[in-house]
C-alpha positions in Angstrom: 0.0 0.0 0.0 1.6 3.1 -0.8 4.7 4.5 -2.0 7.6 1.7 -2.1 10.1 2.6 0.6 13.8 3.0 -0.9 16.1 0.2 0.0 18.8 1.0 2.8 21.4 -0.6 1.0 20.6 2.1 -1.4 20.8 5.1 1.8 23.5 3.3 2.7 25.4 3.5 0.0 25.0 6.9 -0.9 26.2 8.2 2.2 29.1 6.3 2.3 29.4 7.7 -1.8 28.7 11.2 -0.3 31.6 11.0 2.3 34.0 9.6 0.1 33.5 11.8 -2.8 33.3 15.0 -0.8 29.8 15.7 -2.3 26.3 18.2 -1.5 23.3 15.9 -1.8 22.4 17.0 -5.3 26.1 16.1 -6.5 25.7 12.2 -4.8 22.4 11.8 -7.1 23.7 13.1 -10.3 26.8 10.8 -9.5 24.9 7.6 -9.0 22.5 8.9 -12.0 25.3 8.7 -14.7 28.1 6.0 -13.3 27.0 2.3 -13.7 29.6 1.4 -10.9 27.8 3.5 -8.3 24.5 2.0 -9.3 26.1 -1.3 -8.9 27.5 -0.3 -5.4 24.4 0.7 -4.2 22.2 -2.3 -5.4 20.8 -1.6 -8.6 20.5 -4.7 -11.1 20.2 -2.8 -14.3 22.0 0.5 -15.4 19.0 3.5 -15.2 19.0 7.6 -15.6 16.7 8.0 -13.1 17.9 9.7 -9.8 17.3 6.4 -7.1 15.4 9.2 -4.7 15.4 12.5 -4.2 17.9 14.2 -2.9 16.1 16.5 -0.2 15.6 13.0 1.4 18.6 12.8 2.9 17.6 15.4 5.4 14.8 12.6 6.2 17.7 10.3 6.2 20.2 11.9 8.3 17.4 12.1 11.1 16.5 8.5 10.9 19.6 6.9 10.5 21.7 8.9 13.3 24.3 8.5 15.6 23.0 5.5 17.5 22.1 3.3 14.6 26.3 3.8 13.2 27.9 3.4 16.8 26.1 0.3 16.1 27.6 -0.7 12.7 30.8 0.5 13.9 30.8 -1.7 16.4 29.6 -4.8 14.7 32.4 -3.6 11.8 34.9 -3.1 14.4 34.0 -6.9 16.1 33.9 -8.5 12.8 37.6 -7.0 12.0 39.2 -8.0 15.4 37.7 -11.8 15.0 36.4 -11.1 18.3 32.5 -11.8 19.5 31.1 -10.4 22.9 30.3 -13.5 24.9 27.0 -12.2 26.4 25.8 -15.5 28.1 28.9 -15.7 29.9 28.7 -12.2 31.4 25.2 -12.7 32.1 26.2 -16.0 33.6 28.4 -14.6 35.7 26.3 -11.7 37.0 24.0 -14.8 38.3 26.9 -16.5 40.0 27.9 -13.5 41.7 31.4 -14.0 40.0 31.8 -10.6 38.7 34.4 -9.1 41.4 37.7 -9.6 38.6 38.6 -13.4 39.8 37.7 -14.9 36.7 38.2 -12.1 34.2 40.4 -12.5 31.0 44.0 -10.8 31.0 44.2 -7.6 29.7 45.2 -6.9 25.9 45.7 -4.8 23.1 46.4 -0.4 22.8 43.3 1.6 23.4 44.3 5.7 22.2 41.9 8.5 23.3 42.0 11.8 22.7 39.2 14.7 22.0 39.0 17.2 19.1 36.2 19.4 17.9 33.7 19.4 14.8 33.4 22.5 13.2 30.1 23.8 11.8 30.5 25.5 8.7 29.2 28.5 9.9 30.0 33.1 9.4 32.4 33.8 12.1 30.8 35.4 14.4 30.9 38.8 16.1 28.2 40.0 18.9 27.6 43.1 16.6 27.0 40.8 13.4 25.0 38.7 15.7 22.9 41.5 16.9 22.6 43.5 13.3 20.9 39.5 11.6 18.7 39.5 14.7 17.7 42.9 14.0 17.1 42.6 10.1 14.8 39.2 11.1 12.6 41.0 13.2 12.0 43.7 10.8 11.2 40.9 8.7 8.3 39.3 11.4 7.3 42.9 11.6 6.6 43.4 7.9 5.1 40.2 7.3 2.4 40.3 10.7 1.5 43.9 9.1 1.0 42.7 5.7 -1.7 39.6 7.4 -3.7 42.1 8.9 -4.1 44.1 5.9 -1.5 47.3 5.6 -4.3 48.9 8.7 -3.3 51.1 11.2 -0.2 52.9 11.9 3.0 50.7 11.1 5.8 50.7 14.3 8.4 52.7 13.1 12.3 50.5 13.2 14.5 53.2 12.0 16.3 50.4 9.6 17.7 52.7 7.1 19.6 54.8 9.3 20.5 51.8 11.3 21.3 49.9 7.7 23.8 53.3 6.9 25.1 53.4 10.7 25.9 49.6 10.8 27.5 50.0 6.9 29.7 52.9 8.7 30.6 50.6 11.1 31.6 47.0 9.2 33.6 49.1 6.9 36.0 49.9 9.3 39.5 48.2 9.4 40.3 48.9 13.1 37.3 48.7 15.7 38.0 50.4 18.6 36.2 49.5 22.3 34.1 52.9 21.9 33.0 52.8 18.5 31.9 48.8 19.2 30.1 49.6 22.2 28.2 52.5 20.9 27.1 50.2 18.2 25.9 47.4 20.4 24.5 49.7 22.5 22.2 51.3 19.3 21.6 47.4 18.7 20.6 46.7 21.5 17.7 49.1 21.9 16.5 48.5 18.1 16.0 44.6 19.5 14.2 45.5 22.9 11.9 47.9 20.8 11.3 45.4 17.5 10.7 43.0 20.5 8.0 45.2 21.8 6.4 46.3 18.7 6.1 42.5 17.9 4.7 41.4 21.3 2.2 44.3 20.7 1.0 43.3 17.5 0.2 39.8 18.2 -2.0 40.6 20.6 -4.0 43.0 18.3 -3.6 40.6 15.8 -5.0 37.5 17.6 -7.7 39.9 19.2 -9.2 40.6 15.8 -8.3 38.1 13.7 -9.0 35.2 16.2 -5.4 33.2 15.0 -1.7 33.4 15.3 -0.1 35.0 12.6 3.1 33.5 12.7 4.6 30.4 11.0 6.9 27.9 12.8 10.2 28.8 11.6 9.5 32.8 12.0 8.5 32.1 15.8 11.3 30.0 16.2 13.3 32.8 15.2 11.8 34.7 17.5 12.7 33.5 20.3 16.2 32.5 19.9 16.2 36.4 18.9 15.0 37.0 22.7 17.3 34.7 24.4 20.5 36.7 22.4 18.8 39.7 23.4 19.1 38.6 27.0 22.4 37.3 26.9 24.0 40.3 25.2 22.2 42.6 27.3 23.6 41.1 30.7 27.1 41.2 29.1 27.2 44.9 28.0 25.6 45.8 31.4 28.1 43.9 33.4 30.8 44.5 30.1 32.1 41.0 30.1 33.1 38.6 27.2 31.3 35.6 28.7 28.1 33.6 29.2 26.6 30.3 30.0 25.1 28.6 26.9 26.0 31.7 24.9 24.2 31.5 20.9 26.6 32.3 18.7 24.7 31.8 15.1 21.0 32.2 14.6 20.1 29.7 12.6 22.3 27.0 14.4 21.5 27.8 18.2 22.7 24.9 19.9 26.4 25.5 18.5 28.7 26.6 21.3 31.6 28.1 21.5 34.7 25.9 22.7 38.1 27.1 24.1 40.6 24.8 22.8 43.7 27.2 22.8 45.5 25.8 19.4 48.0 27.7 17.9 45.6 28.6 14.6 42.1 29.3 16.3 41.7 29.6 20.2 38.1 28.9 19.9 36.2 26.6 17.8 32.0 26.7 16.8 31.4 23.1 16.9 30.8 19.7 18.5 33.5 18.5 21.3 34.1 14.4 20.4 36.0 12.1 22.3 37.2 9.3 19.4 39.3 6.5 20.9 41.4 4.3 18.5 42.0 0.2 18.3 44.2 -1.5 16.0 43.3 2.0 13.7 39.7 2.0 13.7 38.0 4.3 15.7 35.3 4.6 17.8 32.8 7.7 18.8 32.3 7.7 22.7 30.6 11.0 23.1 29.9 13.8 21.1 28.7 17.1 22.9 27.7 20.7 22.1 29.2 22.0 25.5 32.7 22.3 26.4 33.7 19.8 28.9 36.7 18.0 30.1 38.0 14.9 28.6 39.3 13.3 31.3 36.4 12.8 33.4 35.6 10.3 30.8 38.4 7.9 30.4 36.4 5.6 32.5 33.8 5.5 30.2 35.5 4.6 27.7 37.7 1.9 28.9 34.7 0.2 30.2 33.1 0.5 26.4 36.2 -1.7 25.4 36.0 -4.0 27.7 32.1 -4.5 27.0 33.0 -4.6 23.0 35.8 -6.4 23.7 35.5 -8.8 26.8 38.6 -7.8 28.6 40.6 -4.4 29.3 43.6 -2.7 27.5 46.6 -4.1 28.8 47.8 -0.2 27.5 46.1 3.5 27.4 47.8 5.6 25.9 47.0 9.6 25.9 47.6 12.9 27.1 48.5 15.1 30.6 44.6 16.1 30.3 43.7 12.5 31.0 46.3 11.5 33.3 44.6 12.7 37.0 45.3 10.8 40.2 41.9 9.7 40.2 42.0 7.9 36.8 45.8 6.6 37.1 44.6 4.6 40.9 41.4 3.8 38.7 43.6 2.1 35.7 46.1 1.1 38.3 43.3 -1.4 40.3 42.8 -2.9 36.9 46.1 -3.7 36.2 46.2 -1.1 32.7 49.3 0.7 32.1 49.3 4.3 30.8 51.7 6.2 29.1 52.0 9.5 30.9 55.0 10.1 33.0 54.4 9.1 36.8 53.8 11.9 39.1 55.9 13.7 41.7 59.9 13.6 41.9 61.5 11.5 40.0 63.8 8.7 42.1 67.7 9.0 41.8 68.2 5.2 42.2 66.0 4.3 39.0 67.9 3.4 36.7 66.1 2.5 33.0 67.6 0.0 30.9 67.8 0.9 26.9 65.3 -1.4 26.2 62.5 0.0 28.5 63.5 3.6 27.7 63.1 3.1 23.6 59.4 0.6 24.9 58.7 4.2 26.8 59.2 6.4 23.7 57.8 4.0 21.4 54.6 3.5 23.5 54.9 7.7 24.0 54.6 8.2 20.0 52.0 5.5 18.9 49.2 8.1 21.0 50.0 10.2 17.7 48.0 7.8 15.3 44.8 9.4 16.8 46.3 12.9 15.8 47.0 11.6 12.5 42.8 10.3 12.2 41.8 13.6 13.3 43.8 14.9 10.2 42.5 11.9 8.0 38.7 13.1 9.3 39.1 16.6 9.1 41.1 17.2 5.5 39.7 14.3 3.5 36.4 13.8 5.3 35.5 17.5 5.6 35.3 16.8 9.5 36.0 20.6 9.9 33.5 21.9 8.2 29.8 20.1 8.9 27.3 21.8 6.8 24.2 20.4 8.4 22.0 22.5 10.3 19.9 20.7 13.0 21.4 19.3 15.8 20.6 15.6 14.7 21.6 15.8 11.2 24.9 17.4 12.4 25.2 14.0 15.0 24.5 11.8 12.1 26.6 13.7 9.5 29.6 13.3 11.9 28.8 9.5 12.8 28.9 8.9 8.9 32.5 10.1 8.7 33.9 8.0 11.5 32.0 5.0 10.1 33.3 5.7 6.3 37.2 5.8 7.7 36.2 2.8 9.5 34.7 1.0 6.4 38.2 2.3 4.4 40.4 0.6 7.1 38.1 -2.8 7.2 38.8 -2.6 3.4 42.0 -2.0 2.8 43.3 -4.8 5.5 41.2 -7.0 4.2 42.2 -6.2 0.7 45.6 -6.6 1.2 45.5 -10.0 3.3 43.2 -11.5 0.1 46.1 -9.8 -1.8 49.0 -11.9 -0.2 47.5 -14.8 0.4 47.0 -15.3 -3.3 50.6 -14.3 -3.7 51.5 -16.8 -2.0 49.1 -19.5 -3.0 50.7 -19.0 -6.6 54.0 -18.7 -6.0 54.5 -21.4 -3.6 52.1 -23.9 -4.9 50.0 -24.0 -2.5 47.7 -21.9 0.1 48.5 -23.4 2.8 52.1 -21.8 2.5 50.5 -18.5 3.5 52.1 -17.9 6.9 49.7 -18.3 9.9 48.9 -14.8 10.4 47.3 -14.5 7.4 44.9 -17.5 7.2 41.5 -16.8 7.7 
């Protein structure tokens, strides 16, 4: 009954094409229209010119299919890769015997990396004047359009918008903005938002008196009161002339972005998602992804445990920062028997004396944490990591998750690849396959 649903090795497929390809949504459909290897890829038995959907569907898409449901294929992809399976009856088994205190747990292996970095939205840098000045042109906007509903009657409130258009022209043109000239302009800003906020608040109420409905859409409402909470939060900082504020909007259209203090050498602060991405054997997995700042380290715990319930047994091996290397977390790791790679704390003993094997196994340890720096790279120059164009919160999740997933895919494929690759090597110069050394037999 209906219209047929599209297949999701179809969605599938062109989001890992989208990803890969570094393509808008229209670009992924006109790709897959004309190239018969696409249409192959994503599960078409005959070549066609038809687009396989439309391509505002992937909105629809990106909220269906979001972070959740590709922590989930990363996980199974991740499993699958390591030849390892969660042995859920035996935990559960366990829990019933009252055997979980560590007795019978398996001994710790393998390198688990963490480290945090931050997903830009593609979004105008912004300024509290700029901020204030789009505001401003919006509610003109609601102004207008609530005026023209109930019929161009009455007097129309007055906004002053060309001379504030001119003063704020005046102002942006400027190559060096001094304090005074900036606060005089957010002060004028300011009061053209408390009394557009007034006019409007007015005007619904005359409007809904005579008219009997409310005038405005969704969207415009929407606007409207994101436009009061900036209102309020600029106010309180030029009254009190500071820089800061909790949960602070920095883009209109993309409220829930936050600024994050990160103090790199390029950008202090990034307009984006904070993740925390931790890294096994070079495929990585999303542990948390959140529009606040926050620190890090307060969730190494979380994570380790994820690896062991993935897994079935701890890192013998953590390797990260100073930012995750608290006394807290080091006695945590310590009553587990896990190692970490940070230096220990307080004075170091005179007696100690390292041989030169332990101190190269402490470098070497030290300098594999950089394969994480080198994913974040991977994500964020080839993958477009950097610069996330979706708008709403969940698209933003999902268009991240994708990313992760699509390097994971890329790593699945090219081991995989290249153990077929020397195992047939093998197999035909040495006569046979079973002269393919052990750590390559499936």
């Amino acid at each position: 009954m209906g219209r047929p649903g599209v297949s999701p090795r179809t969605v599938l497929g062109a989001l890992i094409i989208k990803h890969i390809k570094k393509l808008d949504d229209r670009g992924v459909i006109e790709e897959i229209q004309e190239n018969p290897y696409l249409q192959y890829f994503v599960g078409l038995t005959e070549f066609t010119t038809e687009p396989v959907f439309d391509p505002s569907l992937f909105v629809e898409i990106r909220k269906r299919v979001g972070k959740e449901v590709f922590d989930e294929l990363n996980e199974m992809l991740i499993e699958s890769a390591t030849m390892k399976k969660t042995k859920k009856g035996t935990k559960k088994k366990k829990k019933k015997e009252g055997q979980e205190d560590g007795e019978n747990d398996p001994p710790n292996k393998g390198k688990l990396q963490v480290d945090a970095t931050v997903a830009d939205q593609y979004i105008k840098y912004p300024t509290d004047t700029n901020l204030m000045n789009e505001g401003r042109k919006i509610l003109e906007k609601i102004i207008d359009d609530i005026y023209r509903k109930r019929g161009k009657t009455g007097v129309k409130p007055r906004t002053y918008r060309r001379k504030l258009d001119k003063e704020f022209l005046g102002f942006s043109k400027k190559r060096k903005k001094d304090k005074r000239s900036v606060r005089r302009m957010e002060r004028h800003l300011l009061d053209s938002l408390s009394r557009d906020i007034r006019h409007i608040d007015k005007m619904l109420d005359e409007f809904e008196k005579e008219k009997g409905y409310f005038p405005l859409r969704e969207k415009e409402l929407r606007y409207f009161w994101i436009i009061q909470e900036v209102y309020r939060q600029q106010k309180e900082m030029y009254d009190k002339n500071k820089k800061t504020i909790e949960d602070r909007i920095v883009n209109l259209h993309q409220p829930h972005v936050r600024p994050i203090v990160r103090g790199k050498e390029r950008s202090k602060t990034e307009f984006g998602s904070k993740i925390l991405l931790s890294l096994v054997n070079g495929y990585s997995m999303l542990n948390e992804l959140r529009w606040d700042a926050y620190n890090e380290g307060n969730f190494l715990k979380i994570v380790v445990e994820g690896y062991r319930s993935l897994f079935g047994y701890y890192p013998e091996l953590v390797q990260v920062d100073k930012i995750f290397s608290s006394r807290g977390n080091r006695q945590w790791l310590k009553e587990r028997g896990i190692r970490i790679t940070s230096a220990p704390l307080g004075r170091p003993p005179k007696k100690e004396k390292l041989s030169y094997y332990q101190k190269r196994k402490r470098k070497k340890e030290a300098t594999e944490r950089n394969a994480i720096e080198g994913k974040f790279g991977q994500a964020k120059n080839g993958y477009n990591l950097n610069r996330i164009r979706a708008r709403l919160r969940d698209t933003s999740e999902s268009w991240i998750s994708t990313i992760f997933f699509v390097l994971n895919l890329l790593r699945y494929e090219k081991d995989y690849f290249l153990s077929y690759f020397l195992r047939w090597i093998f197999g035909k110069y040495f006569g046979h396959p079973l002269a393919t050394p052990v750590y390559l037999r499936k």
